[in-house]
Structures are given as structure tokens and as C-alpha cells.
N, C-alpha and C positions, 0 to 999 in steps of 0.2 A: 477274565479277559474275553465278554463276549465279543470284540470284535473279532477273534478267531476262529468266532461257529462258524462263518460266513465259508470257511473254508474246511469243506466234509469232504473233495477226492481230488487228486492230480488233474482233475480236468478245472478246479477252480482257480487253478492257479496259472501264471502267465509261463510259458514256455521258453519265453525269450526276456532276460533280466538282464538290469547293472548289476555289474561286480563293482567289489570291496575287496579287491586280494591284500589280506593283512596277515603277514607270519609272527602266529603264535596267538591268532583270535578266533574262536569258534565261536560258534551260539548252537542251539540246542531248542526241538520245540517247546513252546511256551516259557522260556528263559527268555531273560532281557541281557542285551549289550550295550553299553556306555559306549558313544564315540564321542571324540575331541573331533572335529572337522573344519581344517584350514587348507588344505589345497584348494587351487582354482577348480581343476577336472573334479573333485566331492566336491564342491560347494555346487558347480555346476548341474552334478548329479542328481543333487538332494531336492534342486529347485525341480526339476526335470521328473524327479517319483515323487512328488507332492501333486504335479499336475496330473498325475497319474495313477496306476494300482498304486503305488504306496511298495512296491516291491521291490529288495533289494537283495543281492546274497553276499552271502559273507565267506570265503573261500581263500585259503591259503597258497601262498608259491610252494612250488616245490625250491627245495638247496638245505643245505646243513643247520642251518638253524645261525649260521653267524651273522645274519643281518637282520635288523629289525623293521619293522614298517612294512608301507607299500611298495614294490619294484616301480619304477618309474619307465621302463621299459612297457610297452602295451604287448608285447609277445613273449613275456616272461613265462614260463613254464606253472602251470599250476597243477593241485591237486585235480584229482579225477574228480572227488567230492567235494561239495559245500553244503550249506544250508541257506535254505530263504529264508527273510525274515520281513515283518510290517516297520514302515518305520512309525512308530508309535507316539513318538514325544521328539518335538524341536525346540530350541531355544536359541533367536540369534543372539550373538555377543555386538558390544559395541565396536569391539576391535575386526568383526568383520567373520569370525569364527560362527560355524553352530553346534550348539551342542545335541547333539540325537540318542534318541533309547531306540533302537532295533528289538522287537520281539520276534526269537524264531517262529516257524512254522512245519517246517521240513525238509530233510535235506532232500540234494538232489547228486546224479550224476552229470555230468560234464556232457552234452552231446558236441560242441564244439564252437569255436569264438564266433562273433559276427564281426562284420566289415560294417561303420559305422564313420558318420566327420565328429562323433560325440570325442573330446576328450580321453574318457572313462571306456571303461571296457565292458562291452556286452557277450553274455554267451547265450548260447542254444540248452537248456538242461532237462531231464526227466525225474518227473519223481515217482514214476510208479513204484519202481522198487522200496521206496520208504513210503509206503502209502499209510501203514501202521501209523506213521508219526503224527498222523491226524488225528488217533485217538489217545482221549490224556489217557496218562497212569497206563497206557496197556502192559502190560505184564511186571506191575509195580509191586505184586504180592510176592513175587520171586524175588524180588531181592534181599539180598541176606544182610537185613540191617544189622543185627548185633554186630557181625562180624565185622562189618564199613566203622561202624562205630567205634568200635577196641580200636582196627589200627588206627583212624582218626587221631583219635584221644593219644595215641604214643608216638604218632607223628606232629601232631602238635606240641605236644609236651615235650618232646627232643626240642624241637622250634621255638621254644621257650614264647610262646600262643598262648593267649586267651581269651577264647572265641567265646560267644555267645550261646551256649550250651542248651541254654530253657529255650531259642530262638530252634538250635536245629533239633534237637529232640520232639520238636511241635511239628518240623516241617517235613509235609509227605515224601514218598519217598522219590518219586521223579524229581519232586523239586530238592530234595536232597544229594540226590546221584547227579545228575543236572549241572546243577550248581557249583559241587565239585568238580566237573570236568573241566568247564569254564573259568572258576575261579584260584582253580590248583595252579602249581610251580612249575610247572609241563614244560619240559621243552616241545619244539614244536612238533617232530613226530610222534610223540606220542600225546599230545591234545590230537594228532590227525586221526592215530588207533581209537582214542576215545571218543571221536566224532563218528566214527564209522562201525563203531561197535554195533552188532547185529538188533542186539535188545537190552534193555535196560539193567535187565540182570547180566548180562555179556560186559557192560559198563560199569556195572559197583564191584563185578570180580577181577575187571581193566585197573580200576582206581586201588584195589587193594593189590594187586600184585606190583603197581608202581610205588606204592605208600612202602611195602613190604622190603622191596626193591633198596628202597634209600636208606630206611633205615638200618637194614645189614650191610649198606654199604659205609653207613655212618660210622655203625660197630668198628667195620676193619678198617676204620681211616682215619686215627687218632688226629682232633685237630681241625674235622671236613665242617661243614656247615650243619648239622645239624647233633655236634658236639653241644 
């Protein structure tokens, strides 16, 4: 991903971005996101950071997790944190839709909405405090892969799964732990614990205590989803 070198400290990055508040989607640096994009306000959007840095975040509502999607509200309550991302890859459809790959970059904190006639929503955000996120793999020898791996393997296999094993045994371990955040079962606070996890080994001990988590709760719940 060298178009990512481009970006070495919070000072290369814009201060002032579009949001994408979507409950129960993160992204992750150097991870990729699939969106589906049909609303007018994203379509509008994506026309709008094409002419532009290309920057977009991707940032959760706060609420319990019972509604899916984007709030349709522009002063819907969001997380304090999100992540930027490049938008990477477009594809329009004929029916009017586009399809986008967003690759993370770094999260940010929340400094506060803007006032805007856009549609779409804009905020104020900092990334110094995740300035780390700029460098890959940092602290990727810490994580305790055999361990990520075991409950994997017995989370999966309760799930009656089967994944691509030669695939992630090959793949490093950010893009392992990563991956998993993103692509796991999450409900939405805890994909927001796992976005905001300190360090990557703070994240693969987030993922196994949630892995952990389900499966003892499988045990006591004769019947539950991952019977």
C-alpha cells in the first residue's frame, strides 16, 4: 500500500473530514472496508473526497446496538473515536450505486461536528494520540499468536467454519489481529473496545477474551448459536 507512505504524522492528515457513522463498522490502519454506497448524502460524499484528499472516516453512533446502518439524523450522538481512511477503489454501478474499498490510516478522536450545507456530516478530529498507527506492525512481536490461534480454531469449529487456514497461518500478525476485529461477530461495543484498543497486543488479548467469552457461554446455553 505505498500510497499510505504519503502519510508519516498527524500533521499529513486533514483535521477536518466526512463522516460515515455506520453501527457495527470499523476499519483499522492498513485494513480495507467494502462499502455498498446508495444514499444521495454518500453518493454526494464520495463525489466530493474524490475531488479532494480522498479522506473519509469511518465512526460509529453511539445506542445499544438495535439498529443497524447509518442514523439519518445529522446530530445523532457518535463515538468519541473513529478511524480515517483513503478511499482506495470506486466502482460506479448502473443502477446508480458505488461500490468503494476505504483503506484505514489512523484513528482519530472526535474534536467536534462542523456546521456545513453538505448533506453528510463533517467533524473537527485529532490524531495525535494514535500517531503510532502510522507505523505498520508496531508492536506486532507482542502478540500472542499461538494463543489468538487455539481459540480461533475452537471458535470456529463450535461455528461449524472453514476458513482458509494456509491463508491466515501466512498472514502477519497486524494483518491478522486487524482483520479479526473487523471481520468478527461483534456487536457493536465491543468492535468500538476493539477499535480503541491501546496496542495491537491490547487487541489480539481484546479478541480472545471475546472469543473466550462466547464460547463459555455456548457451553452453559445448551441450544445457543454456537452449539
Amino acid at each position: 500500500m505505498k500510497f499510505l507512505e504519503q502519510y508519516r504524522s498527524p500533521s499529513d492528515l486533514p483535521s477536518r473530514i466526512p463522516v460515515f457513522p455506520l453501527l457495527g463498522a470499523i476499519t483499522l490502519p492498513r485494513t480495507t472496508l467494502p462499502l455498498n454506497v446508495f444514499e444521495p448524502r454518500y453518493l454526494a460524499m464520495v463525489d466530493d473526497v474524490l475531488r479532494g484528499e480522498r479522506i473519509i472516516g469511518i465512526i460509529q453512533p453511539t445506542g445499544d446496538g438495535g439498529t443497524t446502518g447509518s442514523p439519518t439524523s445529522r446530530s445523532a450522538p457518535l463515538q468519541a473515536v473513529g478511524c480515517a481512511a483513503r478511499l482506495s477503489a470506486f466502482q460506479e454501478q448502473s443502477d446508480g450505486r458505488l461500490l468503494i474499498t476505504l483503506t484505514g490510516i489512523c484513528r482519530f478522536d472526535v474534536v467536534g461536528d462542523v456546521t456545513t450545507r453538505e448533506l453528510y456530516r463533517t467533524l473537527d478530529v485529532a490524531y495525535e494520540r494514535f500517531a503510532d498507527d502510522l507505523v505498520a506492525s508496531l508492536g506486532a512481536e507482542e502478540v500472542p499468536r499461538s494463543e489468538l490461534l487455539s481459540v480461533l480454531q475452537r471458535y470456529l469449529d463450535a461455528r461449524h467454519l472453514k476458513p482458509d487456514w494456509e491463508a491466515i497461518e501466512q498472514s502477519e500478525n497486524e494483518d491478522l489481529v486487524n482483520g479479526l476485529a473487523i471481520a468478527g461477530p461483534f456487536a457493536p461495543p465491543e468492535k468500538q473496545a476493539l477499535l480503541e484498543a491501546a496496542t495491537l497486543a491490547d487487541r489480539a488479548a481484546a479478541l480472545i477474551a471475546l472469543a473466550e467469552m462466547d464460547l463459555a457461554g455456548s457451553a452453559a446455553k445448551p441450544g445457543s448459536r454456537l452449539q
